[in-house]
C-alpha positions as CSV (number, residue, x, y, z in Angstrom):
1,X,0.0,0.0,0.0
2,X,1.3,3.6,-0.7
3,X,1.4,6.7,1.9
4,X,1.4,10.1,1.4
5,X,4.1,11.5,4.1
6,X,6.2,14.3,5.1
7,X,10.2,13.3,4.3
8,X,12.3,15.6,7.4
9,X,15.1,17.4,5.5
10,X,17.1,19.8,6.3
11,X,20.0,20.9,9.5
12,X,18.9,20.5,13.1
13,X,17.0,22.7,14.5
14,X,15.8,23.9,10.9
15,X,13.6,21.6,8.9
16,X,12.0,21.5,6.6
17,X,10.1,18.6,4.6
18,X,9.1,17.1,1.5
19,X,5.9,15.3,0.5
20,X,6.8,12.2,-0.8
21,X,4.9,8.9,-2.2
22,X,6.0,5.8,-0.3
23,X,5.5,1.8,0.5
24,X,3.7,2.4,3.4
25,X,6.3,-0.5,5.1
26,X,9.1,2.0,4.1
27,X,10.7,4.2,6.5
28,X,10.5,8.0,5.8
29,X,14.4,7.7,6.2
30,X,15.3,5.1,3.9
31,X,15.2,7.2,1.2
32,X,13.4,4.6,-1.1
33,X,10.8,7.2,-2.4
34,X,8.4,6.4,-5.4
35,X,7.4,10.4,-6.1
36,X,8.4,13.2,-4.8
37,X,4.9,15.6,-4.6
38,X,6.4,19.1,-3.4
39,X,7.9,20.4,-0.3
40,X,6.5,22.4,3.1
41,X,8.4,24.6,5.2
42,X,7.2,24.7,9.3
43,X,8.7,27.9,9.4
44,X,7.4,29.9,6.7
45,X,4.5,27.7,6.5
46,X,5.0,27.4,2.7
47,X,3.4,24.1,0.9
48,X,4.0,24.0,-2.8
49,X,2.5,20.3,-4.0
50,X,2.1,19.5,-7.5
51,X,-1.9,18.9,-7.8
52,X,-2.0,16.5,-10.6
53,X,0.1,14.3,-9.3
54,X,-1.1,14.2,-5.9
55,X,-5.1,13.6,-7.2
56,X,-3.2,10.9,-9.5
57,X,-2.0,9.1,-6.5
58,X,-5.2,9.7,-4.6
59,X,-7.0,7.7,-7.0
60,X,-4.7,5.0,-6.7
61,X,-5.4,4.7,-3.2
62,X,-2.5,6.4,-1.4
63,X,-2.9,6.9,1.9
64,X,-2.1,10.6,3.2
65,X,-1.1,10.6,7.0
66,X,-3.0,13.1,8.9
67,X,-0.5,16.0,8.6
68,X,-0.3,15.8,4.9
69,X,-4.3,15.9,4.5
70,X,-4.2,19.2,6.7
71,X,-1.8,20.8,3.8
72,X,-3.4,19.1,0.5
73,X,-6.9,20.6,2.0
74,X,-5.0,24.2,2.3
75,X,-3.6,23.6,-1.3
76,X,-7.2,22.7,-2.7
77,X,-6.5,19.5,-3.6
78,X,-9.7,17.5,-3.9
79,X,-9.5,14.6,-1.1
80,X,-11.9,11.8,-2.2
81,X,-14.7,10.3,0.4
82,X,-12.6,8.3,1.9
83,X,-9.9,10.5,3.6
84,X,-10.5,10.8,6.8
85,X,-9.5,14.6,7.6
86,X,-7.7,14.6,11.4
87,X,-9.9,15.5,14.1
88,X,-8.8,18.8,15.8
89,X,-7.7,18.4,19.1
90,X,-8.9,20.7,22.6
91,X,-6.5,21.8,24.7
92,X,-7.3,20.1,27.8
93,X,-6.8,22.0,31.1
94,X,-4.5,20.4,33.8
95,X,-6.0,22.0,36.8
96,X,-9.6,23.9,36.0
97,X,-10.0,23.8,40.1
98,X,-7.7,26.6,40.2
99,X,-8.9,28.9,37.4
100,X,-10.1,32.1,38.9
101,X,-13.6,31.7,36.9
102,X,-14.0,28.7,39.1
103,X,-13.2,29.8,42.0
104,X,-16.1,30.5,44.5
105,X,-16.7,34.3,44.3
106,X,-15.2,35.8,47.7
107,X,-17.9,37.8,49.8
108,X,-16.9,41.4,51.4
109,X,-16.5,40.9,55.1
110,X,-19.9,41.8,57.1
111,X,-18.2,44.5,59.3
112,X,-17.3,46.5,56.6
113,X,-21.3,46.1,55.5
114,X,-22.3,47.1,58.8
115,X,-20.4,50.0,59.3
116,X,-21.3,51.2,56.1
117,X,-24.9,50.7,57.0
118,X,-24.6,52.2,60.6
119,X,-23.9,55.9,60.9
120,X,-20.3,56.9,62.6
121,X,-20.7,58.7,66.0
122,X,-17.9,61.5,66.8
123,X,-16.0,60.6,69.3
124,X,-15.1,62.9,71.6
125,X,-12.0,65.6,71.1
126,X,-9.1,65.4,73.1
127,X,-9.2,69.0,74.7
128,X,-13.3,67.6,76.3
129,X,-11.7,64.4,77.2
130,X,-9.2,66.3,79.6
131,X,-12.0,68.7,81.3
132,X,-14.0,65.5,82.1
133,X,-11.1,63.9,83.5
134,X,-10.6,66.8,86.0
135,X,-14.3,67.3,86.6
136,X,-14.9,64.1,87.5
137,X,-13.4,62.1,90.5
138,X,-11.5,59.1,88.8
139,X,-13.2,56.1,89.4
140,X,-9.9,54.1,89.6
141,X,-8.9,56.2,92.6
142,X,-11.8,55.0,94.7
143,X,-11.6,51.5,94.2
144,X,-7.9,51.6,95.8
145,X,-9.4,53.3,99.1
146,X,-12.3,50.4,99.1
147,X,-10.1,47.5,98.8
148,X,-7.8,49.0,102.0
149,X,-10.9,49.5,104.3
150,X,-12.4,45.8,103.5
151,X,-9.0,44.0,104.1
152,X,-8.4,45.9,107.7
């Protein structure tokens, strides 16, 4: 049976391919190539295939691997029925617990509702803090005088 696959070419690190017409038992590295169909560069993302001869080997009944059906679709070449075109693949989330959309929404503490509800009262300023301290006998200076006349 023949295949319809990308030949690697090229340095490391650089490559590019060439569309070639196999025995599908054959190794893309073995060289043993029955047509060479055109070339694709990853990097450019340039595909030139020759039509005719691709559709000729199509109706033979070469099998195109998934990656070459991607490019002979982008070319226009006509793909019979039988080509399965490669199903596109989701990215699948590792951890979707920890994606903020799916986090439980965080509520605003309730103090800061209920201050914002209740009115603020004005404390006193320091100047009427002092004239009530001198007004007033200190209640702390009683409670010294009362523990001394319960313990004699």
């Amino acid at each position: 049976m023949l295949a319809i696959r990308l030949q690697r070419q090229g340095r490391s690190g650089h490559a590019h391919f060439r569309v070639v017409v196999q025995d599908s038992r054959w190794s893309p590295k073995r060289g043993k190539v029955i047509a060479h169909l055109g070339s694709y560069d990853p990097h450019t993302k340039a595909v030139v295939l020759d039509k005719e001869k691709a559709d000729l080997y199509l109706k033979n009944g070469a099998q195109p691997s998934p990656r070459v059906v991607v490019l002979m679709k982008k070319e226009g070449v006509k793909l019979p029925a039988w080509v399965s075109e490669p199903a596109k693949k989701e990215s699948k989330i590792r951890n979707p617990e920890k994606l903020r959309k799916n986090q439980p929404k965080e509520e605003k503490p309730a103090e800061t509702e209920e201050a914002a509800e209740k009115p603020t009262e004005v404390e006193p300023s320091q100047p009427e803090q002092a004239e009530a301290a001198t007004t007033e006998p200190s209640a702390e200076a009683e409670e010294p005088e009362a523990v001394a006349d319960k313990t004699e």
